[in-house]
Backbone as numpy.savetxt, mean C-alpha at the origin, in Angstrom:
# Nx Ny Nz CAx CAy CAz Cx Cy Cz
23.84 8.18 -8.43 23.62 7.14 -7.41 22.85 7.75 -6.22
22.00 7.05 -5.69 20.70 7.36 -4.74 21.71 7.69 -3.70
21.29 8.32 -2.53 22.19 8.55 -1.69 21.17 7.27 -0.17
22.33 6.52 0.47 22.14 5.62 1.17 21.54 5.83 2.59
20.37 5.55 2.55 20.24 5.95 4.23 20.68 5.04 5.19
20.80 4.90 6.43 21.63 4.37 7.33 21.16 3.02 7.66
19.63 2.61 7.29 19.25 1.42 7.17 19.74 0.46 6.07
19.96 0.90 4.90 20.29 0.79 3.62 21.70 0.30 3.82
22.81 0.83 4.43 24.25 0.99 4.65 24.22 -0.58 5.06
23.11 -0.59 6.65 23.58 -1.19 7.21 23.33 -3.02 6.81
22.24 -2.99 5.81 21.85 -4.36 5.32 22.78 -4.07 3.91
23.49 -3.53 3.46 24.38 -3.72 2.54 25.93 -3.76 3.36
25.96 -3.82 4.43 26.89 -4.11 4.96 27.28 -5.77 5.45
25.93 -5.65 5.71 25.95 -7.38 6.42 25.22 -8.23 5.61
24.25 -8.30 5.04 22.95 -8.64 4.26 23.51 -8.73 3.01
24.47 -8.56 2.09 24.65 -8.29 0.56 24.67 -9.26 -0.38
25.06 -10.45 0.71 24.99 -11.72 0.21 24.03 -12.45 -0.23
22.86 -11.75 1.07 21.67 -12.51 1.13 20.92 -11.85 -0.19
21.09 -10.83 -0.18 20.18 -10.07 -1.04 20.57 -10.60 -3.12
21.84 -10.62 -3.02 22.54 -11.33 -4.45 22.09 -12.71 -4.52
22.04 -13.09 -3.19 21.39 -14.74 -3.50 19.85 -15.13 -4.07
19.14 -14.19 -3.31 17.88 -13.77 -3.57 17.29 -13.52 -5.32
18.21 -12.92 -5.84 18.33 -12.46 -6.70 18.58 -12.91 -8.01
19.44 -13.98 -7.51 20.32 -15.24 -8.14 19.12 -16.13 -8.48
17.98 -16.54 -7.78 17.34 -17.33 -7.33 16.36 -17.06 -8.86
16.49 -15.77 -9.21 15.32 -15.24 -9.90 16.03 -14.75 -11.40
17.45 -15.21 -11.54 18.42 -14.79 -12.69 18.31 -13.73 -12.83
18.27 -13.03 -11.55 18.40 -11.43 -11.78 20.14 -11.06 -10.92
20.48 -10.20 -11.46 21.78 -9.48 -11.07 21.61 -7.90 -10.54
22.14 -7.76 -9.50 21.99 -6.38 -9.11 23.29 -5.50 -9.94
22.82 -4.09 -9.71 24.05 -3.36 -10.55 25.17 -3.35 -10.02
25.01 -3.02 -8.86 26.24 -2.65 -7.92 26.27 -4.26 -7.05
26.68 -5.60 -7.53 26.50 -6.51 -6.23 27.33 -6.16 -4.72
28.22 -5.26 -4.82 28.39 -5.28 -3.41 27.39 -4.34 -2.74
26.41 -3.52 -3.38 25.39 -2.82 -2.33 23.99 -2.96 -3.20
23.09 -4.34 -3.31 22.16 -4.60 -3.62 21.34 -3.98 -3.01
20.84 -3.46 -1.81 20.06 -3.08 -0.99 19.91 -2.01 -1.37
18.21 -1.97 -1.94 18.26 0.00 -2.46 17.21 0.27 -1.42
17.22 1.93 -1.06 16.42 2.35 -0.22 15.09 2.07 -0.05
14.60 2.06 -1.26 13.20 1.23 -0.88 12.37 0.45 -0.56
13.92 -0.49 -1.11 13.80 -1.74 -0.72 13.39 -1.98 0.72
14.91 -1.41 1.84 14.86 -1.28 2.94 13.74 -0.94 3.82
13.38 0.02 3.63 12.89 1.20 4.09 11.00 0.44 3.97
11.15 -0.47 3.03 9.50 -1.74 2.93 9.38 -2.71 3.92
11.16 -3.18 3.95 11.48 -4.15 5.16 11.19 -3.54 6.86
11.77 -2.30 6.45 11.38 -1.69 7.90 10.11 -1.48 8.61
9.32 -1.03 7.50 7.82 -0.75 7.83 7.13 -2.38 8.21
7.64 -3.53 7.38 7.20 -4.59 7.58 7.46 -5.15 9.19
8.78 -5.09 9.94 8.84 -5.54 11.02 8.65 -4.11 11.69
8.31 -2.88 11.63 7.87 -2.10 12.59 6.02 -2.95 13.21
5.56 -3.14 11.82 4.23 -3.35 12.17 4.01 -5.23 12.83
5.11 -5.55 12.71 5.23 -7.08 12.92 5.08 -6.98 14.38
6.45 -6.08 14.62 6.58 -5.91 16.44 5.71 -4.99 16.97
5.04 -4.33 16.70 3.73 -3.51 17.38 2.90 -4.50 17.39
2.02 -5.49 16.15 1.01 -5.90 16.74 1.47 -7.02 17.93
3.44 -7.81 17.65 3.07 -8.69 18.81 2.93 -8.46 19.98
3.26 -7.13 20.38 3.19 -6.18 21.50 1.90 -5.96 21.78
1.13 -5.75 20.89 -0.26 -5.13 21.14 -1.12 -6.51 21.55
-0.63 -7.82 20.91 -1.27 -8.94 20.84 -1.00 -9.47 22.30
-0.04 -9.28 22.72 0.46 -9.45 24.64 -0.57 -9.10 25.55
-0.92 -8.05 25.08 -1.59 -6.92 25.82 -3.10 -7.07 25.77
-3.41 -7.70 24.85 -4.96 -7.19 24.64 -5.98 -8.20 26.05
-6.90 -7.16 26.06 -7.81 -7.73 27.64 -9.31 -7.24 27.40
-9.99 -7.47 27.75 -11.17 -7.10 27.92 -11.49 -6.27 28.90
-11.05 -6.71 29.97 -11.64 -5.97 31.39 -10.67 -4.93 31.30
-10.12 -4.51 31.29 -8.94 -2.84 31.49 -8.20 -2.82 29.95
-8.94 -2.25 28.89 -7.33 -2.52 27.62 -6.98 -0.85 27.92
-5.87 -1.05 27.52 -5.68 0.66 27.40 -5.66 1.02 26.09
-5.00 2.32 26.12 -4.65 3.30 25.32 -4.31 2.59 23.54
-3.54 1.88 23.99 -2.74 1.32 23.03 -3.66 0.16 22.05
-4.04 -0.55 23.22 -5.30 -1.42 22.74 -6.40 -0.64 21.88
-7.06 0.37 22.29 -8.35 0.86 22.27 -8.09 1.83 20.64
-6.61 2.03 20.50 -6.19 3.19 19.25 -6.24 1.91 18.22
-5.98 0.91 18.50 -6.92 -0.01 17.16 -7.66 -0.85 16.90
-8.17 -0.93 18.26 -9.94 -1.14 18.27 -10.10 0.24 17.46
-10.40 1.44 17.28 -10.87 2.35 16.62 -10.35 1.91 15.25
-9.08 2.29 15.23 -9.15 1.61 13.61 -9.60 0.43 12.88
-9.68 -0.59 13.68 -10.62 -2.01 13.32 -12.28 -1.76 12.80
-12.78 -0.51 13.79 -14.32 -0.57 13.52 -13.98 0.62 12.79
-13.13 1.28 12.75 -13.66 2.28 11.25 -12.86 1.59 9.78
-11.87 0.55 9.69 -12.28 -0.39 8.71 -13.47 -1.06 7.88
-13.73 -1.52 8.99 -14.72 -2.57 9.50 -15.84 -1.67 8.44
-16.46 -0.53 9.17 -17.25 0.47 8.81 -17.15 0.53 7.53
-16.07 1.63 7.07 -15.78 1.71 5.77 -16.35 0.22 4.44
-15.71 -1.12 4.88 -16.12 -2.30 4.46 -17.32 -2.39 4.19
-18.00 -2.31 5.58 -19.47 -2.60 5.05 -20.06 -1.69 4.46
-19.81 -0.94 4.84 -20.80 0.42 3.76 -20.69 0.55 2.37
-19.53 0.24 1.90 -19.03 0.12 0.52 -19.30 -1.95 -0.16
-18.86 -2.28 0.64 -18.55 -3.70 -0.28 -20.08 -4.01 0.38
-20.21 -4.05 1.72 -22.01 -4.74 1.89 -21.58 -5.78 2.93
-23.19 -6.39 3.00 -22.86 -7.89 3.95 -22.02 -8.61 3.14
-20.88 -9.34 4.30 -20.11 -10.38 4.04 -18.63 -9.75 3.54
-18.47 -8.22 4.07 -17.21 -7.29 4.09 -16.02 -8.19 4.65
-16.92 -9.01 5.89 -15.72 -9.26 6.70 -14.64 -10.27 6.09
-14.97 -11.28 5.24 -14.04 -11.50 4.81 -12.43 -10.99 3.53
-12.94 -9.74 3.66 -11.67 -9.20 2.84 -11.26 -8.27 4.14
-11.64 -8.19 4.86 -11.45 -7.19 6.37 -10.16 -7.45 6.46
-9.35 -8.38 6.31 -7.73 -8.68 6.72 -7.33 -7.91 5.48
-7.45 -8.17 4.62 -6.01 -7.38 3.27 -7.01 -5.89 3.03
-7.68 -5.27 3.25 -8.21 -4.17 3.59 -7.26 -3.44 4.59
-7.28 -3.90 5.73 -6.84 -3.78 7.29 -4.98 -3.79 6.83
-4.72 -4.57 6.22 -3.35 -4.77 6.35 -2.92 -3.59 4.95
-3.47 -3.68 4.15 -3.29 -2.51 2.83 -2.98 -1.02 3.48
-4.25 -0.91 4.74 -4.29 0.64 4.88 -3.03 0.78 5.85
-2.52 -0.44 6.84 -1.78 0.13 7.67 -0.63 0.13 7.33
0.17 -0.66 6.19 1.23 -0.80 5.60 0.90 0.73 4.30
0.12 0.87 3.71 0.12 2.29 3.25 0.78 3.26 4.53
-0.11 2.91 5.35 -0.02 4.64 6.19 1.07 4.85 7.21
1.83 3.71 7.22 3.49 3.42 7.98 4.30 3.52 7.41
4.50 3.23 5.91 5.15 3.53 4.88 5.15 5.27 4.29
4.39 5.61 4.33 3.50 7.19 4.22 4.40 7.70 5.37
4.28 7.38 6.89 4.89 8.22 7.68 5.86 8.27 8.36
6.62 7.36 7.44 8.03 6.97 7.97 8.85 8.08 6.65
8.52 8.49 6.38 10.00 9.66 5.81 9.70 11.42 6.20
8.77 11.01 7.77 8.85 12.21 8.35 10.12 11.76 9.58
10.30 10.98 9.84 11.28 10.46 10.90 12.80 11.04 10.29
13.42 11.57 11.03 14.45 11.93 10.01 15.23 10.71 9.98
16.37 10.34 8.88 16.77 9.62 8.81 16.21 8.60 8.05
15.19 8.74 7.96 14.39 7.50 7.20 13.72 7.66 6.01
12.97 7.25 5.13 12.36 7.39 3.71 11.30 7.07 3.65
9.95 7.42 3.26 8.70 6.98 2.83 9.12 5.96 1.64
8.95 4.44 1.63 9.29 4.08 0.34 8.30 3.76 -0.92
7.33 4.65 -0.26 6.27 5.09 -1.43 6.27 6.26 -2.02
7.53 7.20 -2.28 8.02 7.81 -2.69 9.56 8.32 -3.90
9.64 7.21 -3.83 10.75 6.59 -4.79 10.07 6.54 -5.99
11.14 7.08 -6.87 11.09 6.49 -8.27 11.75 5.53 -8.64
11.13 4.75 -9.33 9.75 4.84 -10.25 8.37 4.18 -9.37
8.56 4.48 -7.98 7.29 3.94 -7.60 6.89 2.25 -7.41
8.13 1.77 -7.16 8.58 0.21 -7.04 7.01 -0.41 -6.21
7.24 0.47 -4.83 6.42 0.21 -3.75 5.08 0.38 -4.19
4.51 1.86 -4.41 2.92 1.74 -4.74 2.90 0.89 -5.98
3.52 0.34 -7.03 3.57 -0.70 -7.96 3.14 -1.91 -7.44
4.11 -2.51 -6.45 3.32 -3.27 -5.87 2.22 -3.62 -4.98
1.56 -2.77 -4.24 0.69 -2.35 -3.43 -0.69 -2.74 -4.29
-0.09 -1.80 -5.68 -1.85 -1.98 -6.87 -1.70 -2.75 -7.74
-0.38 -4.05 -7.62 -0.66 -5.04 -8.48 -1.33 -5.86 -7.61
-0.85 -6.37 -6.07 -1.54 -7.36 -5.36 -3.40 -6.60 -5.13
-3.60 -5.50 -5.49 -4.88 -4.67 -5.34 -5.54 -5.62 -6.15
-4.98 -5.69 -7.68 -5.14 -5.91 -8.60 -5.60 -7.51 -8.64
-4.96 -7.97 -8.30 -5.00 -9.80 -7.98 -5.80 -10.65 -7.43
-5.98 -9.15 -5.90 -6.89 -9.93 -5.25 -8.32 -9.46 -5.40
-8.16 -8.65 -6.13 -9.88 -8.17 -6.38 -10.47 -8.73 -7.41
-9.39 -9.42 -8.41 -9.68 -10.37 -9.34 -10.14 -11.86 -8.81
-9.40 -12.15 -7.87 -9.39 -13.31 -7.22 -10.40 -13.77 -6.76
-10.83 -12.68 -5.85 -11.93 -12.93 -5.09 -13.46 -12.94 -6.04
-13.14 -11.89 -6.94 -14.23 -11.96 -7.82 -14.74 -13.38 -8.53
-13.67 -13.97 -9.25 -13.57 -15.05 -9.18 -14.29 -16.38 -8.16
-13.71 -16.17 -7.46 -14.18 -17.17 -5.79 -15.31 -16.57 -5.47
-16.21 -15.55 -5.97 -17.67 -15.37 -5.22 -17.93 -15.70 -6.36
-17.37 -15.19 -8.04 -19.05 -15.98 -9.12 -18.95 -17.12 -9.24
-17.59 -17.43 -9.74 -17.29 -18.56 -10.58 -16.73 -17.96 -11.88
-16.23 -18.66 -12.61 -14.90 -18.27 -13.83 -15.88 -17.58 -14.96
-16.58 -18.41 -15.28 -17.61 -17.94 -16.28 -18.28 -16.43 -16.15
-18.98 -16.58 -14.62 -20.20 -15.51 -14.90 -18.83 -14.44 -14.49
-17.91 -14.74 -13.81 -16.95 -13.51 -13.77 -16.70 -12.86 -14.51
-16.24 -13.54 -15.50 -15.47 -13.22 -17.00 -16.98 -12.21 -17.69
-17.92 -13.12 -17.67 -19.68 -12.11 -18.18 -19.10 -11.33 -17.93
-19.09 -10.42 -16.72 -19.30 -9.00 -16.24 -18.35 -8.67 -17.78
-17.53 -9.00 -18.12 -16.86 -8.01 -19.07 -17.38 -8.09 -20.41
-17.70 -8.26 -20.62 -19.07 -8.35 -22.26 -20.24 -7.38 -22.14
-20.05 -6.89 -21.25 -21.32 -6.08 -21.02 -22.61 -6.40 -20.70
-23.52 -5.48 -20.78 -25.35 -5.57 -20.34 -26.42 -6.59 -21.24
-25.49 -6.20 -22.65 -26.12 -7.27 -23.94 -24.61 -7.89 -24.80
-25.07 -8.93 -24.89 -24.57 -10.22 -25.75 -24.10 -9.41 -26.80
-24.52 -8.41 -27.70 -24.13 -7.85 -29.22 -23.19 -7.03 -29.27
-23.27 -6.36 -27.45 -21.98 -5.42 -27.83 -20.53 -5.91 -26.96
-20.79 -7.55 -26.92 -19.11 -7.98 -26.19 -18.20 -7.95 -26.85
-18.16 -7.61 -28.22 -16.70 -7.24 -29.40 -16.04 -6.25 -29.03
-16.87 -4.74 -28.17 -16.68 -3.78 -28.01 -16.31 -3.57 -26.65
-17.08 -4.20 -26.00 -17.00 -3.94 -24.52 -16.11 -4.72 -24.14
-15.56 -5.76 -24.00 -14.74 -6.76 -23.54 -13.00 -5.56 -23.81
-12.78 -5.19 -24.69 -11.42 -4.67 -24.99 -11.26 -3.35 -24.19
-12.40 -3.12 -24.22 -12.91 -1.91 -23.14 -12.52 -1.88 -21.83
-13.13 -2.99 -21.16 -12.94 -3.60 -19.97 -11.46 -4.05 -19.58
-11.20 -4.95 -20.27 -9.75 -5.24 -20.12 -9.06 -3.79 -19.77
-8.80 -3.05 -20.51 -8.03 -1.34 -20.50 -8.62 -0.87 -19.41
-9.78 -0.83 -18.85 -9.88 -0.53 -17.88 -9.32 -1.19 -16.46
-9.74 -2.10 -16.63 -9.25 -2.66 -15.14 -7.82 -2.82 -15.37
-6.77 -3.08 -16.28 -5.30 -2.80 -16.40 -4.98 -1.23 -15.95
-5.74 -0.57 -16.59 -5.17 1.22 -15.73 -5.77 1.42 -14.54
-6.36 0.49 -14.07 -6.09 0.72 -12.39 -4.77 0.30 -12.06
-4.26 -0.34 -12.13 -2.70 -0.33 -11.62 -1.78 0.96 -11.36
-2.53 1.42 -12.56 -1.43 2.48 -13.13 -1.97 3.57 -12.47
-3.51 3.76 -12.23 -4.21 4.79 -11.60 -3.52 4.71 -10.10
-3.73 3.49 -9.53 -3.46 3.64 -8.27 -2.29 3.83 -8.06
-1.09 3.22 -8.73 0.62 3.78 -8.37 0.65 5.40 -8.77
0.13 5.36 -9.41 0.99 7.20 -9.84 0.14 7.64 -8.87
-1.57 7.65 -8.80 -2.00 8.69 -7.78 -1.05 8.33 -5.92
-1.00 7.68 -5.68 0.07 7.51 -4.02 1.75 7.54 -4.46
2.25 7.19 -5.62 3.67 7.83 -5.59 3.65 9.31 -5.88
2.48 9.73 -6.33 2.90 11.32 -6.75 2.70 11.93 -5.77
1.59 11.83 -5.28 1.24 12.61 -3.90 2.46 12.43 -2.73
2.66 11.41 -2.77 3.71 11.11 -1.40 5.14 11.42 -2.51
5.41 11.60 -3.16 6.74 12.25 -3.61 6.74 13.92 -3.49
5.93 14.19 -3.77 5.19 15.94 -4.28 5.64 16.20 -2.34
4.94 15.68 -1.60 4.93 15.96 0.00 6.13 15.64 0.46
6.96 15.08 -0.22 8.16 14.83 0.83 9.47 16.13 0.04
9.46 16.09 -1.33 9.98 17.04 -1.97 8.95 18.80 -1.40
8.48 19.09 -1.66 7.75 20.34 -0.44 8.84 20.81 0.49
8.37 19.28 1.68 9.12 19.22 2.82 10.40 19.53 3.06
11.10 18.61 2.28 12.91 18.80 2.09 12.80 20.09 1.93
12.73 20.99 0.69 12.58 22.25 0.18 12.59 23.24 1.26
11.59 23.28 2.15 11.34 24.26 3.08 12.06 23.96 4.27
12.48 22.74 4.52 13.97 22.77 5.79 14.86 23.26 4.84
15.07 23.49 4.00 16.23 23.44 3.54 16.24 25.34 3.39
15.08 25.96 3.40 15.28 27.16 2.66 15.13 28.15 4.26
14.31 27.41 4.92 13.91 27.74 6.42 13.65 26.89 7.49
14.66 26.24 8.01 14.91 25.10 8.81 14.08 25.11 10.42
13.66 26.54 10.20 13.03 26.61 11.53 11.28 27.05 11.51
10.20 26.38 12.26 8.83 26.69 12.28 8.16 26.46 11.39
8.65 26.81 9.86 7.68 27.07 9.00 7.99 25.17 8.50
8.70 24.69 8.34 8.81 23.12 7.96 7.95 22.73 8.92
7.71 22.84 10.18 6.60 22.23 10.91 5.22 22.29 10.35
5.01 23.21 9.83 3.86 23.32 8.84 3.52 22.52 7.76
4.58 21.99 6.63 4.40 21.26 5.93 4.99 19.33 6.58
5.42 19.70 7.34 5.36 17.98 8.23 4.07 17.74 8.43
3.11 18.63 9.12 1.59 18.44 9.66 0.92 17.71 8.27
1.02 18.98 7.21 0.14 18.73 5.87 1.11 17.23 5.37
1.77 16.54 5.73 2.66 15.24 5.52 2.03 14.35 5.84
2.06 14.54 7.32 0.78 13.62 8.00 -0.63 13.56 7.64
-0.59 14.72 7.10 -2.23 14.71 6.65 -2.36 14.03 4.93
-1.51 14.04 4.22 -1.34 14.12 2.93 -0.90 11.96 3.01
-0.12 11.54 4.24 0.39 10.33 4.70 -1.28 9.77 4.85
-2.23 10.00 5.62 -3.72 9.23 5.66 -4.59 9.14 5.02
-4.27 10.41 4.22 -5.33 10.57 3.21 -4.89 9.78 2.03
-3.87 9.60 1.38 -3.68 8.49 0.50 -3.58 7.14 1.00
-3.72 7.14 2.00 -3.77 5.34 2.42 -5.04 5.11 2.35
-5.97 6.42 2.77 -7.42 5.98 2.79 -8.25 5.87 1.17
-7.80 6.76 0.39 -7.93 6.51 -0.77 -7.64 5.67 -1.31
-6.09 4.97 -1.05 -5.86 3.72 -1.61 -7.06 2.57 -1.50
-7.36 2.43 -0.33 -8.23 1.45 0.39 -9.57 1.53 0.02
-10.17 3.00 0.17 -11.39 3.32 -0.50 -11.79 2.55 -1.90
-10.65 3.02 -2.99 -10.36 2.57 -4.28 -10.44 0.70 -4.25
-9.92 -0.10 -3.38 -9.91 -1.06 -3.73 -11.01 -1.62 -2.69
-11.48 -1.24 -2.00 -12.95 -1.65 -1.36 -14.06 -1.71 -2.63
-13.60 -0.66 -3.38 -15.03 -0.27 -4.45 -14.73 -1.21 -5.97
-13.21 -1.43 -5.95 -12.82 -2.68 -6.81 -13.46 -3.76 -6.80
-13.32 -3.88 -4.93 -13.40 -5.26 -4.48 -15.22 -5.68 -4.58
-15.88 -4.46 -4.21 -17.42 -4.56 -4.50 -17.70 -4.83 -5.55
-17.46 -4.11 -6.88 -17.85 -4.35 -8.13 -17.46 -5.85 -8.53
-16.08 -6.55 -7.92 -15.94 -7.91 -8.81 -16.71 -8.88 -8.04
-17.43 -8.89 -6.52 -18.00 -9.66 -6.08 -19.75 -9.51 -5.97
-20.15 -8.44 -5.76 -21.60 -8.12 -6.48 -22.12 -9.28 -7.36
-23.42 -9.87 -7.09 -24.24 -10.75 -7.49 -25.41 -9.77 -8.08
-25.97 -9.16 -7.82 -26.52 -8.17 -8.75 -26.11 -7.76 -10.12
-25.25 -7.75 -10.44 -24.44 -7.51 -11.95 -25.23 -8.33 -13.05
């Protein structure tokens, strides 16, 4: 049995009901119904209203004539989105700019929340619940949209290939491909962010002093760099299914 972190305790303390009902809803049964709430679960919820209550905070605040500090740290991240978008997907980025924007920052809050002690990256769990879902909605909406820029038909083309003679071949092809992106994208951000947090533990544990500061840094660094990859990866998804050139 997983061991419970204190967020976890505390929505299986009060919450257990809600969570079995939930559950109920979907003819699913938890194992344990008096402590439905598994850490990852939690620990998704948390990152969700951390970033809920920052932007309404940030949304209070925002000004033109004086923004500060706080303002201006995502104005930078907006235009190096933004950036990233257009350079990769092209004119007319801006409309995937929201689930781009919201992918990388829910990656990279999730990523650096199991340096906090007490708390869990819940993109680090097995079997990878969290990046599972992260690269199925990847998955959905890059389909989606592909969709909504050709139309059903010429969408579906792209997978038959360059010539008409070899769509027997290419079509089964295609399919396997774009299905192991799912799989590409969960294992590459659960492994990395499991590999970095196991490190971490390891070296408080063997030398609790200085040298764990060292691998917290490479945490943080190892925490942006897979959010940006994540995002990278589905910017270049998102280009290939909407591309009119094809």
């Amino acid at each position: 049995m997983e061991h419970e972190l204190w967020f976890t305790k505390l929505l299986n303390g009060y919450l257990a009901g809600l969570a079995n009902a939930i559950l109920a809803l979907f003819h699913l049964h938890a194992a344990n119904p008096e402590r439905p709430w598994r850490d990852f679960i939690s620990m998704q919820i948390l990152v969700a209203l951390i970033i809920i209550v920052l932007f309404a905070l940030l949304r209070g605040r925002l000004t033109v004539e004086r923004p500060g500090n706080f303002q201006q740290s995502f104005e930078v991240l907006y235009e190096f989105v933004a950036g990233q978008g257009e350079e990769i997907v092209g004119h007319g980025s801006h409309r995937y700019l929201a689930f781009f924007g919201t992918l990388f920052i829910f990656i990279l809050f999730a990523n650096l929340l199991g340096i906090i002690p007490g708390f869990g990256s819940p993109t680090q769990y097995i079997p990878g619940p969290v990046p599972f879902g992260c690269a199925l909605a990847s998955f959905l909406y890059y389909n989606i949209e592909g969709v909504r820029a050709q139309g059903v038909g010429k969408y579906l083309a792209h997978f038959a290939g360059p010539v008409w003679w070899l769509a027997w071949l290419m079509v089964p092809i295609e399919i396997v491909s774009h299905s192991a992106r799912v799989m590409s994208l969960t294992i590459r951000l659960f492994a990395n962010m499991f590999a970095g947090e196991m490190v971490t533990m390891i070296f408080i544990g063997l030398v609790p002093i200085a040298i764990p500061a060292i691998f917290m840094g490479l945490h943080v660094f190892v925490s942006l760099l897979q959010a940006y990859i994540f995002m990278l990866l589905v910017m270049v998804y998102v280009q290939g299914a909407v591309a009119h050139e094809h």
